[in-house]
N, C-alpha and C positions, 0 to 999 in steps of 0.2 A: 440441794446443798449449795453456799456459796462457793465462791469463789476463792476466798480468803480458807473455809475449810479443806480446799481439793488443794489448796497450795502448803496446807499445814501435813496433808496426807502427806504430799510429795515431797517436802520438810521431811518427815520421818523415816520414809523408806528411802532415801538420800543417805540420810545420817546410818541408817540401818545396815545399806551398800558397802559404807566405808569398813565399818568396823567389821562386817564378814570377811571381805576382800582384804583386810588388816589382820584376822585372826589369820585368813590361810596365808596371807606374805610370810609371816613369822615361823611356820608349821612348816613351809615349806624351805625358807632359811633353816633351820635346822639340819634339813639333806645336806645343803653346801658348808653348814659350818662343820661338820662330820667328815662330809667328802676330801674340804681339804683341810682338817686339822687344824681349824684357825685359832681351838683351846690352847695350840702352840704356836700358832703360825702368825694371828692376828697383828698386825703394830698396832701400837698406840693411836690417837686420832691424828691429825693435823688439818689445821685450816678449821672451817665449818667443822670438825670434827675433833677439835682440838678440845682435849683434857676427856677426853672418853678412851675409859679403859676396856680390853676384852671382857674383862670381869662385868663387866655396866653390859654390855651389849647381850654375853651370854647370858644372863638373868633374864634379859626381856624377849630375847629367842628363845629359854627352854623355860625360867619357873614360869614366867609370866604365860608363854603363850600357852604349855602347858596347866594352867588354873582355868584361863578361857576357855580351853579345849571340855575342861570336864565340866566346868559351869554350862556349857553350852550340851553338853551332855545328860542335864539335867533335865531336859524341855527345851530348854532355849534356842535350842538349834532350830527346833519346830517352830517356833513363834515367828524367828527372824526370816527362814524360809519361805516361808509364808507372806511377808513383803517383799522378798527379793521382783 
């Protein structure tokens, strides 16, 4: 196989890396948003963060990563594993 295929493997299992290690950042945000109540505690964003609300961020710590979690629970888990 070339060169250009072993660099499209490694393209993939790259791209593959992120999104595992993105699924658990999230999973595991969930502990710390619980632990310290940021459904009350959060501010608002500022800076680089600015116009993001708690609302915005806890959707994509719980439905969001929660949808991932069961999609990946479907097989996918195994698929992605498998290039880790």
């Amino acid at each position: 196989m070339g060169t250009r295929q072993q660099d499209y493997i490694s393209g993939a299992r790259a791209a593959n890396r992120k999104i595992w290690e993105g699924i658990n950042d999230l999973a595991a945000a969930q502990r710390e948003w619980n632990a310290l109540d940021y459904g009350t505690t959060l501010p608002t964003g500022e800076g680089a963060n600015e116009g993001i609300q708690k609302a915005m961020v806890g959707a994509v710590v719980f439905d969001t990563a929660n949808a991932l979690v069961a999609l990946l629970n479907t097989g996918h888990a195994t698929n992605m594993a498998k290039l880790l």
